[in-house]
Phi, psi and omega in degrees: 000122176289190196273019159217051180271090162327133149254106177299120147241156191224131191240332178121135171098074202323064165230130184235205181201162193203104171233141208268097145001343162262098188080009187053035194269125158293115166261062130170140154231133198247124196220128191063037179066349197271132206292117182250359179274177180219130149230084212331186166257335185271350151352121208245086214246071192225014180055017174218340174251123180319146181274111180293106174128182173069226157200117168299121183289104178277132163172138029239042144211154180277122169086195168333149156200155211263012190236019194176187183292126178343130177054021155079172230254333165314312167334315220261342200265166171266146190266168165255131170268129213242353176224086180296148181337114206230149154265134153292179179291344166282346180107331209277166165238152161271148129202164209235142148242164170208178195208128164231165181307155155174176202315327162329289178275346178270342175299004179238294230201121250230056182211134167274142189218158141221141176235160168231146131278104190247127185233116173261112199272134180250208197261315211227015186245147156233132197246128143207149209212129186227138196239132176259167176198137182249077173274019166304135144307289290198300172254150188246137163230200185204157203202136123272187183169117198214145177269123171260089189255138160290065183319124167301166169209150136322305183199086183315348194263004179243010170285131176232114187257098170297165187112341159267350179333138159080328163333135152278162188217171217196075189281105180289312168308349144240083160025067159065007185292175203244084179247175167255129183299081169307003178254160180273332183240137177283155156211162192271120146202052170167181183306118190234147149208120187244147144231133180257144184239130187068053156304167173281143219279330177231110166235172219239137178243121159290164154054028157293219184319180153028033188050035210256161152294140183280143145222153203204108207257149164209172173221105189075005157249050165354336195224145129292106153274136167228132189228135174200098149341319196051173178317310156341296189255349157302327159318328184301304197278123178278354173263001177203148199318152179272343168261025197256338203313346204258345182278015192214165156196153154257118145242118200231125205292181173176188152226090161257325170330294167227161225249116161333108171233101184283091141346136167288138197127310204235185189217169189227120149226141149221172204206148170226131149252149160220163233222111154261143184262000000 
């Protein structure tokens, strides 16, 4: 299979979803031709280095990890289609992915899994709904899991995300220390890498594409990371433009915080919508 094999779902009207089989990264959603993902231009689409941009599946860990690749191993694998696009009786399409253990994932991590992915493209919506499933008799394991999506913007720095007011946060950029959030709307405007915990089920992004609002319904994904490299450390990533940074913000649902833990047997789901407003 080649390094870039795709799935289209197309609902008409030129709004599609476009996911690159590699790692189950949606590289592009389109609502009205118009594009609402950030992707770098330096993007490395070579089957081996996770795809900058879009939006990366993390599990079954978040950040460094000492057994395997930065945000864990999905991203980087090939997924399977467990559905090809179908229309539904709404019009909206469905499609399913899915990922189980196998010599790949077990030289990192000694567990059997399955996870699915179910993504519905609506007219002004993308759906997505994700199942951990644990089929060990025997072992129990514990995992994150978070989408780590990339908004297109115009311009971050005139973006306002509600939905952390009142939040402990988790600052990676002063060595993990812990504050609360006071503002009622967060905005970027220098190197932000946060995970806020116990967030609200739902925020909201100004001044994305066309000065339009973001909304971002999620379930059972309890903490918001919000990330923008800024100039500084873009430079750092060889995979993205040293000028792309103003053009993006991660706002990304997740469970990091405290770590997802699956009883033999049993399963985990959550789900994100997102909403052009």
């Amino acid at each position: 299979m080649a390094a870039t094999s795709v799935v289209v779902l197309d609902r008409g009207n030129n709004t599609t979803c476009t996911v690159n089989l590699f790692g189950a990264t949606v590289v592009s959603w389109r609502v009205n031709n118009q594009e609402q993902l950030f992707v770098s231009k330096q993007a490395v689409f070579d089957g081996k280095r996770a795809i900058r941009g879009g939006i990366p599946f993390v599990f079954p860990q978040f950040g460094q990890w000492a057994f395997g690749p930065q945000h864990g191993f999905a991203r980087v694998a090939r997924w399977h289609v467990e559905k090809m696009p179908e229309r539904l009786p709404s019009g909206d399409v469905e499609a399913v992915f899915s990922l189980m253990d196998d010599e790949f994932t077990r030289s990192m991590w000694h567990f059997q899994f399955r996870l699915t992915y179910r993504l519905i493209l609506r007219e002004k919506e993308l759906h997505f709904n994700i199942g951990v499933y644990n089929p060990s008799k025997e072992l129990t394991f514990s995992c994150q899991l978070l989408l780590h999506t990339y908004f297109k913007v115009p311009d971050v720095r005139r973006c306002q995300i509600t939905g952390m007011h009142g939040c402990m946060f988790i600052d990676k950029t002063r060595e993990g220390a812990v504050y609360q959030e006071t503002r009622e709307v967060v905005t970027v405007g220098e190197w932000t890498d946060r995970i806020y915990q116990n967030t609200m089920q739902e925020h909201i992004i100004t001044n994305v594409v066309s000065g339009r609002k973001m909304r971002i319904q999620k379930y059972n994904f309890p903490d918001t990371v919000i990330w923008n490299p800024w100039s500084e450390y873009a430079k750092e990533i060889p995979d993205f433009g040293d000028d792309e940074f103003p053009n993006m913000v991660c706002v990304e649902a997740g469970r990091v915080a405290a770590p997802i833990v699956l009883l033999p047997g049993t399963a985990f789901e959550a789900s994100q919508i997102l909403q052009v407003m």
